[in-house]
C-alpha positions as CSV (number, residue, x, y, z in Angstrom):
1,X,0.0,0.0,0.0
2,X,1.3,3.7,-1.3
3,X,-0.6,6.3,-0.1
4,X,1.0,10.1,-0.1
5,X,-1.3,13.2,1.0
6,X,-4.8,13.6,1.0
7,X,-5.8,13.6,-2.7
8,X,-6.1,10.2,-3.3
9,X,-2.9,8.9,-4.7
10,X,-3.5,5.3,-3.2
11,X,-1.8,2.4,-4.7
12,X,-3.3,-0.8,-2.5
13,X,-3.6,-3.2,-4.6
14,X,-3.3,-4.3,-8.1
15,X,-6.1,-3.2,-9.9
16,X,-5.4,0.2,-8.0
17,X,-1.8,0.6,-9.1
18,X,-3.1,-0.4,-12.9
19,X,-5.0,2.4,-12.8
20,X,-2.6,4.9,-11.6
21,X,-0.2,3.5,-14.0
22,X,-2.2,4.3,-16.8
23,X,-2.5,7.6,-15.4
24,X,0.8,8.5,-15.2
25,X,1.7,7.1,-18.7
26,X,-1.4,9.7,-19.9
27,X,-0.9,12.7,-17.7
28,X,2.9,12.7,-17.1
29,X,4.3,13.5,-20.5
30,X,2.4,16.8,-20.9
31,X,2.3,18.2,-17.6
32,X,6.7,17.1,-17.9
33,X,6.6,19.6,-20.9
34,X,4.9,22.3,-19.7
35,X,6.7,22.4,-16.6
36,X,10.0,20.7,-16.8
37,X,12.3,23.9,-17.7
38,X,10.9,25.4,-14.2
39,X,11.3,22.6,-11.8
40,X,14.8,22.2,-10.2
41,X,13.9,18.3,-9.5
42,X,13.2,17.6,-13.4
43,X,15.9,15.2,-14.0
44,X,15.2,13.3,-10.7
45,X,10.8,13.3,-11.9
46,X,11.7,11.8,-15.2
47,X,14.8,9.2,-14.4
48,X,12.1,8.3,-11.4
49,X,9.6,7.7,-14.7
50,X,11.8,5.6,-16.6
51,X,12.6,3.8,-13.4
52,X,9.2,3.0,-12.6
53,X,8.1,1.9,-16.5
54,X,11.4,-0.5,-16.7
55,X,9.8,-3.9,-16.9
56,X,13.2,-4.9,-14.8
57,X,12.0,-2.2,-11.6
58,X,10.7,-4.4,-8.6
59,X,7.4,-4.4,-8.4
60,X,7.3,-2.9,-4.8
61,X,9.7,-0.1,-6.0
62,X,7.4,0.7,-9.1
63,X,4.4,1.1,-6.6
64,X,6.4,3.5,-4.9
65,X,7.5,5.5,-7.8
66,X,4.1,5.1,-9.6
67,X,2.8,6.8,-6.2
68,X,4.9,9.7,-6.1
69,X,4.4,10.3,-9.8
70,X,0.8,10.3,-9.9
71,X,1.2,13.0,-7.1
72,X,2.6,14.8,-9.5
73,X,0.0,14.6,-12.4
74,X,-2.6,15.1,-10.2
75,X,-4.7,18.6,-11.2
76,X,-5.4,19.2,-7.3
77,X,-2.2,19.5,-4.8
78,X,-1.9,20.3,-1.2
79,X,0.3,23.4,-2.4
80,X,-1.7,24.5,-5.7
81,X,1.6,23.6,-8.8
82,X,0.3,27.4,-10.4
83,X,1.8,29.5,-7.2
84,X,5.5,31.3,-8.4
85,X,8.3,29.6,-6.3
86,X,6.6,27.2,-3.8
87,X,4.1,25.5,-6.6
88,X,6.1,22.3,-7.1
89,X,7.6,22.1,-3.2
90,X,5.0,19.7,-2.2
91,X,5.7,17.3,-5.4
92,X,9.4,17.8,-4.9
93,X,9.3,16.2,-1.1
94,X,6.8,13.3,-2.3
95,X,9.4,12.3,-5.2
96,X,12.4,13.3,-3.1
97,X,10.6,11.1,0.2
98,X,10.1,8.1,-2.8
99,X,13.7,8.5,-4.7
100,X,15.3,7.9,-1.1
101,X,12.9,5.0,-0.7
102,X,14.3,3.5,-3.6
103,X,17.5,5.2,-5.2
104,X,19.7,2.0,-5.4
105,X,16.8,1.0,-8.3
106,X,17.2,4.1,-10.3
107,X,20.0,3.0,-12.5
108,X,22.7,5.5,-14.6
109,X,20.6,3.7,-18.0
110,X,17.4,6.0,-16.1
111,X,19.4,9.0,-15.3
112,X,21.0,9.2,-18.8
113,X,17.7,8.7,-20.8
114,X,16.1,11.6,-18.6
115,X,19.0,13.7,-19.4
116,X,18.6,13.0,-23.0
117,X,14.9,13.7,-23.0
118,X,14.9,17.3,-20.9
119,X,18.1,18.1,-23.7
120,X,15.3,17.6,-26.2
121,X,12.2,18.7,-24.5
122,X,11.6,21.7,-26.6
123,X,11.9,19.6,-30.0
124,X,8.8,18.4,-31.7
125,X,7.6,14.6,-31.1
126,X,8.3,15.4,-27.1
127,X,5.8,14.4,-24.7
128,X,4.0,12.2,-27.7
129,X,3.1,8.9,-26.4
130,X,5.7,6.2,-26.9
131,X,8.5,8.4,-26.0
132,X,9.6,6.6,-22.6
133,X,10.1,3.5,-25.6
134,X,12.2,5.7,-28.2
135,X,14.1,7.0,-25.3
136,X,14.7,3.9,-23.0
137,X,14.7,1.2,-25.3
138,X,13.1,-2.3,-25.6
139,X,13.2,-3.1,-21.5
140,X,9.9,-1.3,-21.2
């Protein structure tokens, strides 16, 4: 069981973490873009994305990641993501509180295809689905 705030992001059992999967693999990619040049914590969010979509991730620590990340997408935040300077503070410490749960599983292959994806985040195709795929290969 995963459960971070009060906005539902709870990940109990299987047919709960399916759903959040899926919407993580739909929301993440376009909320990434729009907001990925502000965020301090961008390469962290998207090497902790790759991490939890490699087919090779412990379940457990996908739960975990799929948590934190759905935080993230969510439209409704404890700290509203729209307000200048503390927006993304509450997202931050959910991924950061998740990452230390689980950095030994976020391999140098998930670091280097995040960095490779924020180089290219203005180019077209970015934040189409199937990117995590071009990016990270046939593990996913």
């Amino acid at each position: 069981m995963v459960r971070f705030g009060t906005h539902g992001v709870e990940i109990e059992d299987d047919a709960s973490a399916a759903r959040e999967e899926a919407r993580v693999r739909r929301e993440f990619w376009p909320k990434c873009r729009r907001f990925a040049a502000r965020l301090p914590f961008a390469e962290d969010l998207v090497a902790a994305y790759f991490c939890a979509f490699d087919r090779n991730t412990p379940r457990r620590v996908q739960v975990a990641l799929l948590g934190a990340l759905a935080y993230f997408v969510l439209p409704f935040d404890f700290v509203p993501d729209m307000l200048p300077l503390i927006g993304f503070t509450d997202d931050a410490a959910v991924l950061a509180a998740a990452i230390r749960l689980v950095s030994v599983h976020i391999r140098p292959q998930h670091r280097e295809a995040a960095c490779r994806v924020l180089a290219r985040a203005a180019a077209p195709g970015y934040g189409e689905p199937g990117v995590e795929e071009r990016e990270f290969g046939p593990s996913f």
